[in-house]
Backbone bond lengths (Angstrom), bond angles and torsions (degrees), N, CA, C in turn:
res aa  C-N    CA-C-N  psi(-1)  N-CA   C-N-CA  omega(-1)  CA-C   N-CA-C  phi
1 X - - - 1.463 - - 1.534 110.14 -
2 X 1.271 114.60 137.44 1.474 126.27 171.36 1.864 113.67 -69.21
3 X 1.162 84.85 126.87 1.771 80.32 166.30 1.718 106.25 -144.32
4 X 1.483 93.91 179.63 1.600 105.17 -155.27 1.717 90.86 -79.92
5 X 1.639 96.74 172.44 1.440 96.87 -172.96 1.438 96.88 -92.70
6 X 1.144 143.98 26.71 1.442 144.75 -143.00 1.470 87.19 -83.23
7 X 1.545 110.30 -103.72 1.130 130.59 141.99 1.497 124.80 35.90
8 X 1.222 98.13 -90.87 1.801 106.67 179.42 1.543 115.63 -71.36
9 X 1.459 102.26 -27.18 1.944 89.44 -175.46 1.878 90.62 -97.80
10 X 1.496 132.76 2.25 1.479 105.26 160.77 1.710 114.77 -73.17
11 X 1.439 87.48 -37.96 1.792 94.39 178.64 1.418 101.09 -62.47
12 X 1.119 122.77 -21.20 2.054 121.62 -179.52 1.653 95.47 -55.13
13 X 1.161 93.39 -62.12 1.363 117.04 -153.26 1.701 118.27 -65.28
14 X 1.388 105.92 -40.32 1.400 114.82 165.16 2.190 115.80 -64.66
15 X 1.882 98.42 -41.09 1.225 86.00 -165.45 1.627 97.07 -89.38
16 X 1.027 138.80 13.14 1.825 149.81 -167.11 1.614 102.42 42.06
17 X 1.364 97.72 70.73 2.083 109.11 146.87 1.663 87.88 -132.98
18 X 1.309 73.52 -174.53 1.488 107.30 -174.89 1.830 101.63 -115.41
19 X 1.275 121.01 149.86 1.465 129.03 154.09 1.643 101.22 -99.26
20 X 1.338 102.55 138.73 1.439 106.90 179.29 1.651 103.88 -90.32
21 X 1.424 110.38 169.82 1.824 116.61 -160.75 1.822 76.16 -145.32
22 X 0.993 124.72 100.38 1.997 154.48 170.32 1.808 106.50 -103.41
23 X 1.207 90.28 96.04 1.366 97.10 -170.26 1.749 113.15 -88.66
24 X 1.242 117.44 131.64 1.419 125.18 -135.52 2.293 90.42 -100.52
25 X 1.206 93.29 -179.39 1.825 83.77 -163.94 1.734 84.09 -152.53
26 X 1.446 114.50 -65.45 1.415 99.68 176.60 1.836 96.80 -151.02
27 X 1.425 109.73 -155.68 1.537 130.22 -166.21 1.574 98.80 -41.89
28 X 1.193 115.97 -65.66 1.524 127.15 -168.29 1.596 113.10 -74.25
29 X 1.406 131.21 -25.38 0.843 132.00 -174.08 2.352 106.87 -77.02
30 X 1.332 103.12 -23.60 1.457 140.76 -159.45 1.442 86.91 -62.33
31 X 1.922 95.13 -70.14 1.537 116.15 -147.42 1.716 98.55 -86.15
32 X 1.461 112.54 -31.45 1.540 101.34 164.11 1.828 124.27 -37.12
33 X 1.373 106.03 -65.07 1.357 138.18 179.52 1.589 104.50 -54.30
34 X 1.212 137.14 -59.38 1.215 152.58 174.34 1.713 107.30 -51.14
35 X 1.453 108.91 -55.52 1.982 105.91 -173.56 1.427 97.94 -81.05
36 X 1.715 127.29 -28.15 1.509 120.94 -176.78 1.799 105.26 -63.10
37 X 1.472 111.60 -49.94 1.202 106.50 170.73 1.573 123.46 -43.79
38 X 1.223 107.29 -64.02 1.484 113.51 167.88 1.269 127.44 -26.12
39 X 1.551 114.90 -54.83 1.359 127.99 -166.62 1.731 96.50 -76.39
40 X 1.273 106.47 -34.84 1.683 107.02 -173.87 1.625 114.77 -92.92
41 X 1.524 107.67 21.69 1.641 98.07 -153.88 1.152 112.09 -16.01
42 X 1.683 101.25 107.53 1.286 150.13 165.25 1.257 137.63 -104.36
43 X 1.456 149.03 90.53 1.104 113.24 166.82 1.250 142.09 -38.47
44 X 1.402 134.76 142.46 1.404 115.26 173.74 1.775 103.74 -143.39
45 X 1.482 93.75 -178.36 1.557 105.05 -157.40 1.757 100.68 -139.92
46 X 1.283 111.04 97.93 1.593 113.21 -170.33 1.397 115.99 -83.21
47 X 1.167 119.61 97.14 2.042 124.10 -169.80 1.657 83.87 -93.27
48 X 2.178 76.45 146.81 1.357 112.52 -167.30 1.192 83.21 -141.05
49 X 1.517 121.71 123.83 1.564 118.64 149.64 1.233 126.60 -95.17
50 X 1.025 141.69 165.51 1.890 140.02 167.89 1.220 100.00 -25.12
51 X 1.123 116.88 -73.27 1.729 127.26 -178.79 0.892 110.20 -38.17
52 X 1.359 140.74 -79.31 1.180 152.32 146.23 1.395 119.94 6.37
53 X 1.250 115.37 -58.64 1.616 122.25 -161.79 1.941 90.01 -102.15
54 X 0.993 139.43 -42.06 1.703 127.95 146.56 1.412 115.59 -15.69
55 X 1.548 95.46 -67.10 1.644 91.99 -167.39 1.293 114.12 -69.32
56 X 1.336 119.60 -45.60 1.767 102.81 162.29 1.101 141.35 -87.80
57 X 1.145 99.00 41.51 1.724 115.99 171.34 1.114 123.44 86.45
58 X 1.033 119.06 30.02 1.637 121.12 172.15 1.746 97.56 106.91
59 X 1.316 91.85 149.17 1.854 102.08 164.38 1.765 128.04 -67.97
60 X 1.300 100.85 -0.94 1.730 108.40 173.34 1.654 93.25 -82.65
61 X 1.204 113.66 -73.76 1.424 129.79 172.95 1.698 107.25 -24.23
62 X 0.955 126.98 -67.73 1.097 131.90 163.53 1.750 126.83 -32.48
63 X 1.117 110.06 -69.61 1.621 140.96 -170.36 1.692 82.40 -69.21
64 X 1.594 144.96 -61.86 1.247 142.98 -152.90 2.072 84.04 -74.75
65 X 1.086 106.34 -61.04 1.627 89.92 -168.03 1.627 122.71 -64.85
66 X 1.348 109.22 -18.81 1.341 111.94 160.97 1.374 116.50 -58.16
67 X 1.291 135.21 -80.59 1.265 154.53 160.98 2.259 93.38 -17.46
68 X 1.097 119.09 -35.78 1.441 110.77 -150.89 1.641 86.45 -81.69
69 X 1.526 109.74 -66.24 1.255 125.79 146.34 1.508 126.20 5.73
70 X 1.236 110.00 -79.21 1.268 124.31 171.45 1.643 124.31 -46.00
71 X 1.196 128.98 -49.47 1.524 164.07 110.72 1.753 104.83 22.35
72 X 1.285 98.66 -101.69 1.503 152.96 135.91 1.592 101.66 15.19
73 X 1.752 99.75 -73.38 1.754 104.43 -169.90 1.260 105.94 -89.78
74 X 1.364 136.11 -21.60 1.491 158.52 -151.33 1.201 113.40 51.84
75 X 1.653 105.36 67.14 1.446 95.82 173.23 1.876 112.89 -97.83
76 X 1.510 81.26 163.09 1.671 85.69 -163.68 1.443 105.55 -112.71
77 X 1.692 110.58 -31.13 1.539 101.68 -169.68 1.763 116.98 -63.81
78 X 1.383 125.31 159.45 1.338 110.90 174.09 1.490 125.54 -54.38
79 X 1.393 125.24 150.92 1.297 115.37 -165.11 1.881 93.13 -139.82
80 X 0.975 128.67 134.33 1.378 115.12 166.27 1.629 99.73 -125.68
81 X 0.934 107.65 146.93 1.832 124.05 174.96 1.550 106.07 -108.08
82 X 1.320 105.68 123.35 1.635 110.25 -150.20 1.885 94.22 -138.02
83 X 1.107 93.40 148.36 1.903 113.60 -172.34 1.606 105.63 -93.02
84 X 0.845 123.25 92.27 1.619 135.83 -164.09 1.481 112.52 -72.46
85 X 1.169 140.57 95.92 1.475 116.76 -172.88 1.657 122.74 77.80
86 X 1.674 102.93 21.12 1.515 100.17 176.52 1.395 133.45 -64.35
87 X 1.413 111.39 148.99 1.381 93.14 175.77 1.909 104.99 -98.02
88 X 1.097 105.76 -165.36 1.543 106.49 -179.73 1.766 105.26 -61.66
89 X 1.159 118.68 -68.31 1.447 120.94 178.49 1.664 111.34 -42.22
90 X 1.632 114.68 -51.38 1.053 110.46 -176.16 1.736 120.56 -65.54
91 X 1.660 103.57 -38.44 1.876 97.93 163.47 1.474 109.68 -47.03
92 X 1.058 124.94 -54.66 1.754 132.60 -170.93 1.582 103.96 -34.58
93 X 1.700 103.47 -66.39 1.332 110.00 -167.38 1.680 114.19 -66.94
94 X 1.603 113.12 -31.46 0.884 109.70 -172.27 1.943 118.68 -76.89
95 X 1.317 102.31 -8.66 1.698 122.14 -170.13 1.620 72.60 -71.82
96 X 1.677 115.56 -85.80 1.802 125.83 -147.09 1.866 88.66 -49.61
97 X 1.429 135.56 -13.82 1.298 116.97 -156.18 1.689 91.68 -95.59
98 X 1.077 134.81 -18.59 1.412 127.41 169.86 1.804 103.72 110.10
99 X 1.437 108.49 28.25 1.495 94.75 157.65 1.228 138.40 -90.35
100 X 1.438 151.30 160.00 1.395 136.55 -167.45 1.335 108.84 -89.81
101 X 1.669 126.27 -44.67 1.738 104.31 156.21 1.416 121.71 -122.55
102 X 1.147 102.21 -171.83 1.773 105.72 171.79 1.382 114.52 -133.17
103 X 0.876 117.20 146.81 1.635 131.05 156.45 1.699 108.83 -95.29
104 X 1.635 106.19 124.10 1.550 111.12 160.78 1.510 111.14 -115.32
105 X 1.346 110.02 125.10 1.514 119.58 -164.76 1.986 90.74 -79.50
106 X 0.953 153.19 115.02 1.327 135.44 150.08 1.549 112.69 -114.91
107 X 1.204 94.32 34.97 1.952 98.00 179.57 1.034 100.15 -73.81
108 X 1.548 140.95 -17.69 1.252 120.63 -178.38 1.562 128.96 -87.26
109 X 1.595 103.62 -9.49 1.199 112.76 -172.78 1.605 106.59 -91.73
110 X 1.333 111.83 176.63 1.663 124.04 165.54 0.968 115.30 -58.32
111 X 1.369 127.49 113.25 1.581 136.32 -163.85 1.821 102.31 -39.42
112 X 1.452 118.71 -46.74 1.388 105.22 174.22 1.198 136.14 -64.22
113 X 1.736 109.21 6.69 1.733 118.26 -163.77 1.665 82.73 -113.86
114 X 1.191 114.85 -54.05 1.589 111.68 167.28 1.789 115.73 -36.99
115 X 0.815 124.73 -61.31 1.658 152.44 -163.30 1.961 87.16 -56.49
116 X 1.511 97.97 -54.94 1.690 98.16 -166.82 1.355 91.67 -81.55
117 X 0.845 148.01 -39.07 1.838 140.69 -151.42 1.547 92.38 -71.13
118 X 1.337 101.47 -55.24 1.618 108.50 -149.68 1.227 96.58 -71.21
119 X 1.444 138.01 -17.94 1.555 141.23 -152.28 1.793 85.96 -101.03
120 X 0.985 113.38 -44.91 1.365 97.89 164.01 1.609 164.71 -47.89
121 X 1.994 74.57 -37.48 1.834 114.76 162.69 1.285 123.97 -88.37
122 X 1.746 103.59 -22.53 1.664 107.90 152.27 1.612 123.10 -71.87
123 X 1.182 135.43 -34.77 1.292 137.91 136.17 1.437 108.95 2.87
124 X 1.529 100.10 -96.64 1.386 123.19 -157.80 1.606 103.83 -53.60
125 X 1.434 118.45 -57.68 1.202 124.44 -167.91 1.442 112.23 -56.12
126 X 1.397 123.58 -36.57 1.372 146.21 173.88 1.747 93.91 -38.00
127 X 1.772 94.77 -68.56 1.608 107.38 -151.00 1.982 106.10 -57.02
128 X 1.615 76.92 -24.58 2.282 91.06 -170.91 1.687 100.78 -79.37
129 X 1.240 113.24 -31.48 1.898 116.94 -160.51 1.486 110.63 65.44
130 X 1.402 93.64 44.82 2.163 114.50 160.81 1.667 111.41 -86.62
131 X 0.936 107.97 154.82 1.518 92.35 167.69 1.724 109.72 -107.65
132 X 1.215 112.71 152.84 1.415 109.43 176.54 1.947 112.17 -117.42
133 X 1.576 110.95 141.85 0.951 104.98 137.33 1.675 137.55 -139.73
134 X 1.270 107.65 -169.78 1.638 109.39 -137.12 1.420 85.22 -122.45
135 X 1.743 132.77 160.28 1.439 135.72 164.24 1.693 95.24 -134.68
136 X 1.798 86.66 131.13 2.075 85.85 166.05 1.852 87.17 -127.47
137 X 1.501 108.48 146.59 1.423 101.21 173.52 1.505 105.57 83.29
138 X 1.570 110.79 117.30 1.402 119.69 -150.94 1.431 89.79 -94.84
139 X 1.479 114.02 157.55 1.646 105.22 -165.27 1.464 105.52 -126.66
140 X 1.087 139.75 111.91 1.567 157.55 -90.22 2.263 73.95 -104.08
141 X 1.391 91.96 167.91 1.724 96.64 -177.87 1.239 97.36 127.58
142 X 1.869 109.43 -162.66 1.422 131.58 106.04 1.806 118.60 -138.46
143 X 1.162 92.59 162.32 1.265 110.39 -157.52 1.414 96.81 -130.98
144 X 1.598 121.76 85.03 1.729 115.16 166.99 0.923 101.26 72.54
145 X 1.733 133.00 17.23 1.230 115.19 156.66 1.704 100.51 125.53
146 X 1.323 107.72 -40.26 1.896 118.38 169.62 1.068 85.65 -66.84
147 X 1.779 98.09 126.48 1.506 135.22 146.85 1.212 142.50 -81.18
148 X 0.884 154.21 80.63 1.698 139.58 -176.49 1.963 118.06 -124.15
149 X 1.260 114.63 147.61 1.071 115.07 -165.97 1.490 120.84 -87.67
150 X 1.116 126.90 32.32 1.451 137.17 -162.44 1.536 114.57 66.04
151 X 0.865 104.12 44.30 2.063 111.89 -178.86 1.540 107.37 -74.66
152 X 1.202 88.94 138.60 1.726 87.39 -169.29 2.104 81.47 -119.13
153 X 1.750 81.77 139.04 1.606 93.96 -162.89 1.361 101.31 -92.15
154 X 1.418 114.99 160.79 1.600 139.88 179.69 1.426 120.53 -46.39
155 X 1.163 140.78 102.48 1.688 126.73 -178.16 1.553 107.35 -22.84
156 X 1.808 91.13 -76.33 1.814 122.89 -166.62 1.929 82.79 -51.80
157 X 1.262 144.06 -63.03 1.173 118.90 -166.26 1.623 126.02 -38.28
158 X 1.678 82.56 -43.61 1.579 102.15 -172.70 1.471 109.83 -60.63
159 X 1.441 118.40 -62.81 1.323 126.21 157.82 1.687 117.27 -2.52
160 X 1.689 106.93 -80.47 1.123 105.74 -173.22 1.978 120.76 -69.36
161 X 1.583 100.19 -2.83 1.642 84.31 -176.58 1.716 77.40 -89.55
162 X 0.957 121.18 -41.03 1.532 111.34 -169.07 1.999 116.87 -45.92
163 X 1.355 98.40 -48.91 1.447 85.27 160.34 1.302 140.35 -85.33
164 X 1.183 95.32 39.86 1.791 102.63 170.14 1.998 93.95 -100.01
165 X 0.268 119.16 -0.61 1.840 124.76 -174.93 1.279 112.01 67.39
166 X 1.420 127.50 56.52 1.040 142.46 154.77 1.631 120.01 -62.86
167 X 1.114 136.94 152.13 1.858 127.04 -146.66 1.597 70.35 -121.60
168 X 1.206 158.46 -11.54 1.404 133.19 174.72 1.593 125.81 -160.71
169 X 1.076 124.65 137.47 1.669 122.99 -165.41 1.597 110.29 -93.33
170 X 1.398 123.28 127.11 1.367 96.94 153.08 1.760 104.82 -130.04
171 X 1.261 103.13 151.89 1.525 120.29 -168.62 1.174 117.18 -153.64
172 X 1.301 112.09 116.39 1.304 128.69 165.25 1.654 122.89 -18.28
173 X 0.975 128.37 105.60 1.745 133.00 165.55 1.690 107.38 -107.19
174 X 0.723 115.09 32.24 1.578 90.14 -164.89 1.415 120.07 111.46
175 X 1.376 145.10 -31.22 0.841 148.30 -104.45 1.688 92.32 -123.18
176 X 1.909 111.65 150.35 1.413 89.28 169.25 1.426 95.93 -141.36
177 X 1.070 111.59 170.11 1.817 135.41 175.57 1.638 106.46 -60.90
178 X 1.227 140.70 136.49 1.147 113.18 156.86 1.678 115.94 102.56
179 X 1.249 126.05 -179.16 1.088 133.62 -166.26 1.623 92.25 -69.19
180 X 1.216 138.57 138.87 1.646 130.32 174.27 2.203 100.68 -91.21
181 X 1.550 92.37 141.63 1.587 91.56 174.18 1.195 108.07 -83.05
182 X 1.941 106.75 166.48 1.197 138.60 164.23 1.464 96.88 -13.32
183 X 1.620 101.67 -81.89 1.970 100.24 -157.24 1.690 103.25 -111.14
184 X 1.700 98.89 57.42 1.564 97.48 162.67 1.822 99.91 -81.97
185 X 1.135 123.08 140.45 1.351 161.31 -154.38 1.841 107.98 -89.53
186 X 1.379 107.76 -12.95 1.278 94.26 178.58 1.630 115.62 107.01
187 X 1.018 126.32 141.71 1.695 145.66 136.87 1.873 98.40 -11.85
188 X 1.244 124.80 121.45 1.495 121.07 159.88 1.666 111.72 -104.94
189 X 1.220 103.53 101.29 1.570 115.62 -146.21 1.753 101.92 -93.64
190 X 1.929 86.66 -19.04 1.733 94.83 165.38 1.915 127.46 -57.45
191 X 1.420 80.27 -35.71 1.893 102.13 -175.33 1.877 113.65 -78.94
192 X 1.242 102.04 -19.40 1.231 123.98 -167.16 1.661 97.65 -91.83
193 X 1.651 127.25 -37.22 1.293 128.28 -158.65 1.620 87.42 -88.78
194 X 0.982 91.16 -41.91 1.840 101.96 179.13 1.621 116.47 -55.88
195 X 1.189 124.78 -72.20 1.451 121.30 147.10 1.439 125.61 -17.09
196 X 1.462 119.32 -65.46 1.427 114.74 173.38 1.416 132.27 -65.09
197 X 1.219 94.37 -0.13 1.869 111.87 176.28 1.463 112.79 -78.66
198 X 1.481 85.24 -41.74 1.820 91.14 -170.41 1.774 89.05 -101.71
199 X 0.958 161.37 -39.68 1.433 134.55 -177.25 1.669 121.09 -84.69
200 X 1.437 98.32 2.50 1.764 93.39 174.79 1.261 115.55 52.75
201 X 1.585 115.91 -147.57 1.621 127.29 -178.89 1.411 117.55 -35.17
202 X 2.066 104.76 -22.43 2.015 85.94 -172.60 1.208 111.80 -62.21
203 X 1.782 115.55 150.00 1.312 115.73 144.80 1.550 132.01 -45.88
204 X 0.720 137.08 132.95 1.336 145.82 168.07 1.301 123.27 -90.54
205 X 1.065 125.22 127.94 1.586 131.41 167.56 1.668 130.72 -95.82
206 X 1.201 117.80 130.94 1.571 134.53 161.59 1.614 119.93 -86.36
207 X 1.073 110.83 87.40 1.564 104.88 171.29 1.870 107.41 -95.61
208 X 1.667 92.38 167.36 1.758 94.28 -169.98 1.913 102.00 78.29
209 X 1.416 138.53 11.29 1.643 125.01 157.83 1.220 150.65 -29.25
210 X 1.361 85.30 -10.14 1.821 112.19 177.64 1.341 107.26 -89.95
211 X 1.680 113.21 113.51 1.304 116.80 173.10 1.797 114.18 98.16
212 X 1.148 124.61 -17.85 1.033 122.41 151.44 1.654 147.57 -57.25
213 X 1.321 129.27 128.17 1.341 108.66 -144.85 1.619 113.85 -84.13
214 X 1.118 120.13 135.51 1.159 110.84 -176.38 1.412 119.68 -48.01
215 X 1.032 139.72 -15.28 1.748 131.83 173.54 1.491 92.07 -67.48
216 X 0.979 110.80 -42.63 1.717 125.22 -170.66 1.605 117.11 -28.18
217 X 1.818 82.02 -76.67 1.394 117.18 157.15 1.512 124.33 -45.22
218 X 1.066 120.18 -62.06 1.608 116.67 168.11 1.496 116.85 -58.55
219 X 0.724 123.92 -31.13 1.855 134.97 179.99 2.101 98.03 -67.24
220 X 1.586 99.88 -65.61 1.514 101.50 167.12 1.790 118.94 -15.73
221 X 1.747 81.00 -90.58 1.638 112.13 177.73 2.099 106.07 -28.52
222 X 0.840 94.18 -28.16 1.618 113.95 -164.93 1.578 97.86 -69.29
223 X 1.433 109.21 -72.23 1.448 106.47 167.99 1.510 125.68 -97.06
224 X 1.429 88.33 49.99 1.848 90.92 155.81 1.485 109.82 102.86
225 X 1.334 121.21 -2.74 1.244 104.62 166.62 1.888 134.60 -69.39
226 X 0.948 137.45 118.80 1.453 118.47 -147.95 1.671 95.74 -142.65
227 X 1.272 103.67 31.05 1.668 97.89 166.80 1.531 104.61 -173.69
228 X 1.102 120.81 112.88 2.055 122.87 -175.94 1.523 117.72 -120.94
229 X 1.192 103.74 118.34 1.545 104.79 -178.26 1.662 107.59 -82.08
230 X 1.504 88.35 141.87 1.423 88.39 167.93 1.958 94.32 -148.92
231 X 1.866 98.74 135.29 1.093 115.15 -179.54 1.450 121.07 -132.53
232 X 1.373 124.58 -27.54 1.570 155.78 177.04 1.692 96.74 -46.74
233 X 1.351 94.42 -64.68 1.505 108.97 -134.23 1.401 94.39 -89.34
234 X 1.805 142.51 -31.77 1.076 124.15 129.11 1.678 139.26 -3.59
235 X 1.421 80.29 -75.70 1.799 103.07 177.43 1.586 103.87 -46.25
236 X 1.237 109.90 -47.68 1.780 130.98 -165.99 1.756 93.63 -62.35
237 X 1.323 122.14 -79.46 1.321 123.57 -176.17 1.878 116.59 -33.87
238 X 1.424 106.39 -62.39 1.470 150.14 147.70 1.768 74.48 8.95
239 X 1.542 99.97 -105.59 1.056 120.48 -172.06 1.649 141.27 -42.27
240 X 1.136 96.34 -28.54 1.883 123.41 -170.36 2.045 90.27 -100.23
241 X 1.267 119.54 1.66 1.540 105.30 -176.19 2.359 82.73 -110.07
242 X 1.013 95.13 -38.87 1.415 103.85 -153.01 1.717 93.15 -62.01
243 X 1.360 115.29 -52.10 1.336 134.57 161.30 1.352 118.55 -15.37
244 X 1.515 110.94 -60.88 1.554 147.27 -147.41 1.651 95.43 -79.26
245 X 1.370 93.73 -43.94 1.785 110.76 -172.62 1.564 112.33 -71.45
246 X 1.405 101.47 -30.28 1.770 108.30 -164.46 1.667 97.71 -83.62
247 X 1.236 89.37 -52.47 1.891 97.88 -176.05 1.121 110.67 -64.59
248 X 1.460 144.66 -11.37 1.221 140.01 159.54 1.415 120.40 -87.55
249 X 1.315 126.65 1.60 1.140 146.40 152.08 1.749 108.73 95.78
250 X 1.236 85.75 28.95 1.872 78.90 -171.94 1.501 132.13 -106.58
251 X 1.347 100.15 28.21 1.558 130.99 159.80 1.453 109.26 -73.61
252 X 1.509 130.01 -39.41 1.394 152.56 164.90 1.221 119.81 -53.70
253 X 1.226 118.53 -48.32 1.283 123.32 154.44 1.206 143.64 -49.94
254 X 1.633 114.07 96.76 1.451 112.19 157.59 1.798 96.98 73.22
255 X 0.810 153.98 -171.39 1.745 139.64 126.94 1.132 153.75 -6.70
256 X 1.683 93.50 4.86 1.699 104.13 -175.66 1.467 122.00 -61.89
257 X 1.295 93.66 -13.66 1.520 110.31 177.67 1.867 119.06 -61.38
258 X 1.179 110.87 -11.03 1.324 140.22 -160.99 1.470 101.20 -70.85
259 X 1.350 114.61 91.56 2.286 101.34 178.91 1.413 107.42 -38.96
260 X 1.650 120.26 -32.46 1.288 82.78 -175.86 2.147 122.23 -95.97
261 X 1.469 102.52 33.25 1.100 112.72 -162.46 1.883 83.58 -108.32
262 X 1.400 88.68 -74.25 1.642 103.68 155.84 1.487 123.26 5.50
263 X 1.237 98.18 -77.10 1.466 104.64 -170.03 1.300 118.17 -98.34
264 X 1.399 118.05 12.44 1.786 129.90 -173.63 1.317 99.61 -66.68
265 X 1.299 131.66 -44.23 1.912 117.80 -159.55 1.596 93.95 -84.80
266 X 1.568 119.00 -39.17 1.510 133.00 168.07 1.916 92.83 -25.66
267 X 1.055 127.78 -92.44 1.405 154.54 153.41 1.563 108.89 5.08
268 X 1.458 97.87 -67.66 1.865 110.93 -171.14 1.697 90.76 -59.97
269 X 1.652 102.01 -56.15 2.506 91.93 -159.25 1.256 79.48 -82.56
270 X 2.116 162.16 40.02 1.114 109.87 95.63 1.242 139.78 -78.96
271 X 1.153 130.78 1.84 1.245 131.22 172.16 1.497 128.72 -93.73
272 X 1.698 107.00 -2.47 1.318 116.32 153.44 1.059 136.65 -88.17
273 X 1.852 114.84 -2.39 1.201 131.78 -154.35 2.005 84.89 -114.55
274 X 1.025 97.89 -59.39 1.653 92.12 168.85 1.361 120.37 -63.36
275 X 1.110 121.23 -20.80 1.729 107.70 167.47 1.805 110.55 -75.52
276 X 1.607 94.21 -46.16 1.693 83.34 -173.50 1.703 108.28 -67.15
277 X 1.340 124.12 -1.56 1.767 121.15 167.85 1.553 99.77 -68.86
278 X 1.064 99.31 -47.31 1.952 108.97 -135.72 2.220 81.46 -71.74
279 X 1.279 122.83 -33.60 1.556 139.32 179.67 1.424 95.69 -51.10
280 X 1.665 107.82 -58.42 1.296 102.22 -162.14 1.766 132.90 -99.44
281 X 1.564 94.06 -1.10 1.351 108.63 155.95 1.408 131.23 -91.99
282 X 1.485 100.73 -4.21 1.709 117.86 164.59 1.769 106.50 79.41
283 X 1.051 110.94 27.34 1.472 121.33 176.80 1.391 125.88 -96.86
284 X 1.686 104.92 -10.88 1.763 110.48 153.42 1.388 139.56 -38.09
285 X 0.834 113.93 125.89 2.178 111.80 -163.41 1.416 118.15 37.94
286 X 1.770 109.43 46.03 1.583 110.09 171.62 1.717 90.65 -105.82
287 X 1.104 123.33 18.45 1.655 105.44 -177.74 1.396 96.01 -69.97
């Protein structure tokens, strides 16, 4: 069963870990993430972006095989299926499609078009018992096409999306999408102490987790970060196992040719890549 992220990232947040946000791509990427949790009772947090939920057919499609999945493997720890980077239309579709939260991106708009959108999607989510979260301060990368230059967002901005009763913050520190450069500058942990002053109990979010250094990360978690996406570094393993398999020629072999032979080590370094998160955000046997 799906449940809201409410829940597990207040308990994040009170006991100082983080729940990780493992953003899912297709079937195998799902059930990796899903048995690693299991094995680690873990909470976890399954990100879907636009892209994401396109390529596999829509967010019903999605949300029905999660849920089947879930069922299916017998997993028990909490699981929420979460809208990664939504836009307004896409929260909408993704609420009627049966996920437990959403993300509405409105960093791009005029903080007062943000303020009204999101107050709207807090509404709804309220009336369902979804959890929502909110972005002020564009968060350096891209992500599906959203751009931003590493902007590290406004406390007082943050503040006011935070009192709309939104269940989670995310805000720019520094932080970027994507592979991080040569002379990215670091976590601004000043903007971050500042933020957590004025939003108290919310969880806070880290998007862009890939590539950040773990002191980094633990220092975060420290003041209040209590939920970190990581999507890169999946993809990264993903790729460098599948690689490993071809160049050794063992697609040629016998049946190796087989997708589901294929994509098995693909499978294994994600599920080593999500255990060594779930270790270092301290979210092991908090289910």
């Amino acid at each position: 069963m799906l449940v809201s992220a409410k829940e597990m990232l207040n308990k994040a947040k009170a006991g100082k870990y983080a729940v990780g946000q493992f953003n899912i791509n297709n079937l195998e990427w799902t059930k990796a993430i899903l048995l690693t949790a299991q094995e680690q009772n873990s909470p976890v947090i399954l990100g879907v972006s636009e892209g994401a939920g396109k390529y596999m057919c829509g967010f019903k499609t999605v949300a029905d095989m999660v849920k089947a999945m879930i069922d299916e493997l017998g997993i028990t720890v909490p699981v929420a299926l979460h809208l990664d980077h939504g836009s307004y239309e896409g929260a909408k579709k993704c609420i009627d499609a049966g996920f437990s939260s959403i993300m509405f991106d409105g960093s791009h708009y005029p903080i007062e078009e943000n303020i009204a959108k999101t107050k709207e999607l807090v509404g709804i989510c309220d009336r369902l018992g979804l959890s929502i979260e909110a972005e002020v301060g564009a968060i350096g990368g891209e992500e599906d096409g959203v751009i931003g230059g590493g902007e590290v967002a406004d406390p007082q901005e943050c503040k006011m999306i935070a009192d709309l009763g939104v269940t989670m913050l995310a805000a720019g520190i520094g932080n970027i999408h994507g592979k991080y450069p040569a002379n990215w500058a670091g976590l601004r942990f000043d903007t971050l102490d500042a933020i957590q002053k004025l939003t108290g109990t919310m969880p806070l979010v880290l998007h862009g987790g890939t590539g950040i250094p773990a002191d980094m990360i633990k220092k975060a978690i420290s003041l209040g970060v209590s939920k970190i996406n990581v999507n890169t570094e999946c993809q990264l393993a993903f790729a460098a196992a599948t690689r490993e398999y071809i160049e050794a020629g063992k697609d040629l072999e016998g049946k190796g040719f087989d997708p589901r032979k294929l994509l098995a080590p693909g499978v294994e370094a994600i599920k080593a890549t999500v255990k060594e998160k779930m270790e270092l955000f301290g979210s092991v046997n908090k289910a």
